[in-house]
C-alpha positions in Angstrom: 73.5 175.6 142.7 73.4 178.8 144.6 74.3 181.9 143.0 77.2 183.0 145.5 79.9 185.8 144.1 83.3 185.2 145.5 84.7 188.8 146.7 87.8 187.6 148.7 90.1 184.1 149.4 88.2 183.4 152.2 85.0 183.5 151.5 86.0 181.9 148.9 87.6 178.5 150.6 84.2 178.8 153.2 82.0 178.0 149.9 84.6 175.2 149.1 84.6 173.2 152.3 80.9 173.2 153.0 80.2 172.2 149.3 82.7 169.2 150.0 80.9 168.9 152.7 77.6 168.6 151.2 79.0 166.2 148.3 79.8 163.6 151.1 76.5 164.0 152.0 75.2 162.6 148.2 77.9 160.1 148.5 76.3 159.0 151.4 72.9 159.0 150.4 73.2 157.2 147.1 75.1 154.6 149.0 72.5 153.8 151.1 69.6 153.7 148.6 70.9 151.2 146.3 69.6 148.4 147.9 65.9 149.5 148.0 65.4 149.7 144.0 61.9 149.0 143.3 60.0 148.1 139.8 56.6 149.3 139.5 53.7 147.7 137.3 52.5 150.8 137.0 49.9 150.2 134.1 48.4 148.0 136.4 49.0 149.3 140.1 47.5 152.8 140.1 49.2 156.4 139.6 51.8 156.7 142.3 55.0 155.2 142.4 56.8 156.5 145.4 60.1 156.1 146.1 62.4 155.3 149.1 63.8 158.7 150.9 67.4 159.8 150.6 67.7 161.7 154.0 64.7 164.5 154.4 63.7 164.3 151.0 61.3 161.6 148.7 60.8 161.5 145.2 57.1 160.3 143.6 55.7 159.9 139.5 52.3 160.1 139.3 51.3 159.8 135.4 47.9 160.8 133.3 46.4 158.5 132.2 47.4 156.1 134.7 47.6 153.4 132.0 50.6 154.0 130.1 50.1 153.0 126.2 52.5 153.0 123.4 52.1 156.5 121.5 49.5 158.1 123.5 50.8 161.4 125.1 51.8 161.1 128.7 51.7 163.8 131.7 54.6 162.8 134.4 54.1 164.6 137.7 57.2 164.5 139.5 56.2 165.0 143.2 58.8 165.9 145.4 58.4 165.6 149.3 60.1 165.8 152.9 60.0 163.4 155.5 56.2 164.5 157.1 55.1 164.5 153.1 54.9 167.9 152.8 55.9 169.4 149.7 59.8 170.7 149.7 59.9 174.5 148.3 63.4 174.9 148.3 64.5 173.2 145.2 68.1 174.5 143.8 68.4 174.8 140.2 71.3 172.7 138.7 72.7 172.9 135.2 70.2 175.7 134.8 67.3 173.2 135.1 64.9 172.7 137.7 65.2 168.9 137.6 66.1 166.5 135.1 64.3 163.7 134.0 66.3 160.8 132.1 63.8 157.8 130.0 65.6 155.1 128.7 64.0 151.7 127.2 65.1 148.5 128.6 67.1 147.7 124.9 68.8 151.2 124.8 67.3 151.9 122.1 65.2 154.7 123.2 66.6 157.9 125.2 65.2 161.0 126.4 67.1 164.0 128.5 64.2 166.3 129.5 63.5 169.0 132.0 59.8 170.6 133.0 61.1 174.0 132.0 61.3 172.4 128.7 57.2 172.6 128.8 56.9 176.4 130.0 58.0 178.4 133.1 58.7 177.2 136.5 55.1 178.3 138.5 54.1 179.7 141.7 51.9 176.7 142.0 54.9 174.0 140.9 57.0 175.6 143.6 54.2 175.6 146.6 53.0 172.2 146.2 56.1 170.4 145.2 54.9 169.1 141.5 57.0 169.1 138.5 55.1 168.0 135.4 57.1 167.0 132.5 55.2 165.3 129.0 56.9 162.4 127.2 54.9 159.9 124.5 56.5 156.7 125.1 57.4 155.0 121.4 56.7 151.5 122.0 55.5 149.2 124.7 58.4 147.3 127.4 60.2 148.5 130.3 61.3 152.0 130.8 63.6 153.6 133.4 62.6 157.0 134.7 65.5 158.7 136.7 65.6 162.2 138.6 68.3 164.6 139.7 67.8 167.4 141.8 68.8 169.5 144.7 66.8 170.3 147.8 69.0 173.3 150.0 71.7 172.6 147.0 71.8 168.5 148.4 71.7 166.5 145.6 69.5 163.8 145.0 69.3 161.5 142.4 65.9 158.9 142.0 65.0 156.2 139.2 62.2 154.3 139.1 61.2 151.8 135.8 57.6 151.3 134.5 56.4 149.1 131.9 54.2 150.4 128.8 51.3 148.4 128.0 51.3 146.4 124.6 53.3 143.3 122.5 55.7 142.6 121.4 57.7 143.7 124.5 61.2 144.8 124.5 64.1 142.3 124.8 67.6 142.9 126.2 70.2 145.5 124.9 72.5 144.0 121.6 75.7 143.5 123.3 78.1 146.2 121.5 81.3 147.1 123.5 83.1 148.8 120.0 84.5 151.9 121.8 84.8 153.7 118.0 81.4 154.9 115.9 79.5 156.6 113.8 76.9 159.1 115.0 75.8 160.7 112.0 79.1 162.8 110.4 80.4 162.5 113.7 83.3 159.7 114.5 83.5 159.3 118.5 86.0 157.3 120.5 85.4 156.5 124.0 87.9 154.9 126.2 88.5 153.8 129.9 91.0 154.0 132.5 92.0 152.0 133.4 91.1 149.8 130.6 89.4 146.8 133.1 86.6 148.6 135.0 86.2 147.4 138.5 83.2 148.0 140.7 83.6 150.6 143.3 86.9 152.0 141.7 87.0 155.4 140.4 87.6 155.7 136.3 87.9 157.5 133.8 86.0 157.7 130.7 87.1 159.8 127.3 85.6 161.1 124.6 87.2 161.7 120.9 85.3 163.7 118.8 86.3 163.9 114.9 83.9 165.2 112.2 84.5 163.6 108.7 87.9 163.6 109.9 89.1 166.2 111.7 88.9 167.0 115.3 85.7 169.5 116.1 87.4 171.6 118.5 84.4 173.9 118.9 82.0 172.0 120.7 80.0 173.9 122.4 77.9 173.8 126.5 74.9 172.1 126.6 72.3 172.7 129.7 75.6 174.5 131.8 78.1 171.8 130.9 80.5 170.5 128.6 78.5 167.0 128.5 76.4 165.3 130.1 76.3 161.5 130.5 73.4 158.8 131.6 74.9 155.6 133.0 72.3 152.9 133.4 72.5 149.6 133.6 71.2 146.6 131.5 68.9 145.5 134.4 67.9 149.1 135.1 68.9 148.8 138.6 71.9 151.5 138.6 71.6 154.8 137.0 74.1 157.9 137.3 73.6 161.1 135.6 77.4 162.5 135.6 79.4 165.2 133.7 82.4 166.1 131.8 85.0 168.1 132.1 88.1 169.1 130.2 91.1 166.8 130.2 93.2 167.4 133.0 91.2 168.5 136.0 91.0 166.3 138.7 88.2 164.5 139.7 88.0 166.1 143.0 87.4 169.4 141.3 84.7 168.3 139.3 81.3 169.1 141.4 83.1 172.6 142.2 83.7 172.5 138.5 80.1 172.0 137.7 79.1 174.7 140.7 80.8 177.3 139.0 78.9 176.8 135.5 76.5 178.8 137.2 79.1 181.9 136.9 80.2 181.7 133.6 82.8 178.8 134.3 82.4 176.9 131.4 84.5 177.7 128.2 82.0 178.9 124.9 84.0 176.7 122.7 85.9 173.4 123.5 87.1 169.7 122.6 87.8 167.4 120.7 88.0 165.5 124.1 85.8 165.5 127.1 86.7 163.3 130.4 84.1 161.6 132.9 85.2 160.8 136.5 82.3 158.2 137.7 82.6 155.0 140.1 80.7 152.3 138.7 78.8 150.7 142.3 78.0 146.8 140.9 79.2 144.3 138.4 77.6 144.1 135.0 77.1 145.6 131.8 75.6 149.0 131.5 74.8 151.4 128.7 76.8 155.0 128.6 74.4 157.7 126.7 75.9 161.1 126.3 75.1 164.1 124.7 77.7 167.4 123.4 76.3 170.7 121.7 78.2 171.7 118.0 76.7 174.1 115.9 73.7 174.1 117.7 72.6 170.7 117.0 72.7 168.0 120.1 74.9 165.0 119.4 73.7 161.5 121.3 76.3 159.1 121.7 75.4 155.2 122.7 78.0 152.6 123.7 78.5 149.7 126.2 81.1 148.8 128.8 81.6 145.6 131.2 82.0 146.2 134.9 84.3 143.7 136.7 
């Protein structure tokens, strides 16, 4: 978000109420896109995919080549516009990125956190005509989902779109796995609800428990300007939510100021063994929860599953 140095209260509780202010806005927003999700054939329908507008501002992919192959290296532009389709200039950094781009493969299976700046600097040119390029070589051929967060004026916006990669055999549905305990590599990670039934459109809370051969790690570490961050997509690839955790104990009205403030030093160097996510899950169903913690340098992917009464 914006840089903004707090010299007095005041000031202090005028940045509070208009950043409230601004997350009703996204509330809003998000609420009133879900039902225009759209699938794209893209290998067979051309380059651009655009995407239904959340207030002022639209997202489009274009990709080179247009047809999308199994292995091949792939160019996505991410196109971002305003109402007139002019390109919007006044993208706010978030997390220290300028956007970020989440793939996922229909059977989970696959997963991908990436960022343009992850490709080189942020251009002149990127900025004036509104195009992000990120590059991605999709492993296998099937349904992917593509989703973008963002902020435009520090609005955020979040966007997914899913294409389908040319070739056989194609992908099947996610293994059904709700075990809230396993193994990712030396790491043992528990992740629980609450309340234990998840009901749509009812806030919850989702903890982590990390132990290493063990013992708690209790020096995780921040990764991209927060303590986690979490992809919640769902097994038709209609819903997805990029969200973020917090330490235990803060409300979940806090956390968007929480995450503002990462951009001033607010986030401890050394944390854990548990991490909290406040999230709302918007429809029934079954969706798959991929998150990702820093320790010792080295990112740590987590995959599980949860039902959605």
């Amino acid at each position: 978000m914006k840089r903004i140095l707090f010299n007095n209260a005041s000031g202090f509780l005028m940045v509070f109420f208009a950043f409230f202010f601004a997350v009703q806005v996204r509330v809003s927003a998000e609420a009133a896109e879900m039902p225009d999700y759209e699938h794209h054939d893209h290998f067979m329908q051309g380059m651009e995919m655009p995407d239904m507008k959340a207030g002022k501002v639209a997202v489009e992919i274009k990709t080179e080549p247009a047809s999308i192959k199994p292995g091949n290296p792939e160019t996505i532009t991410l196109v971002i516009k305003d109402a007139e389709g002019n390109p919007v200039q006044e993208i706010t950094p978030t997390h220290d990125r300028s956007l970020h781009v989440i793939i996922a493969s229909q059977d989970f299976t696959v997963f991908s956190h990436i960022h343009p700046e992850d490709f080189g600097p942020i251009t002149p040119e990127m900025e004036k005509t509104g195009e992000y390029p990120v590059h991605y070589t999709f492993p296998k051929p099937g349904r992917y989902l593509i989703g973008v967060d963002l902020a435009v004026k520090d609005e955020l916006i979040s966007k997914h779109f899913d294409i389908d990669v040319a070739g056989e055999p194609g992908m099947g549905m996610p293994a059904a796995d709700f075990s809230g305990k396993k193994k990712f590599g030396d790491y043992e990670v528990t992740l629980s609800a609450k309340p234990a039934r998840i009901a749509t459109g009812k806030e919850v809370t989702l903890t982590y428990n990390f132990t290493e051969n063990g013992k708690p790690v209790g020096d995780l570490e921040p990764y991209i300007a927060a303590e986690m961050h979490v992809a919640i997509i769902s097994t038709d690839l209609r819903q997805f939510m990029h969200e973020h955790g917090m330490l235990p104990g803060m409300k979940a009205t806090e956390q968007e100021m929480h995450h503002m403030m990462m951009h001033h030093g607010g986030i401890a160097a050394k944390f854990g063994p548990v991490i909290e996510v406040h999230t709302v899950f918007p429809v029934r169903g079954v969706y798959g929860i991929f998150g990702q913690v820093m320790h010792r340098g080295k990112v740590i992917l987590t995959r599980f599953m949860v039902e959605v009464e």
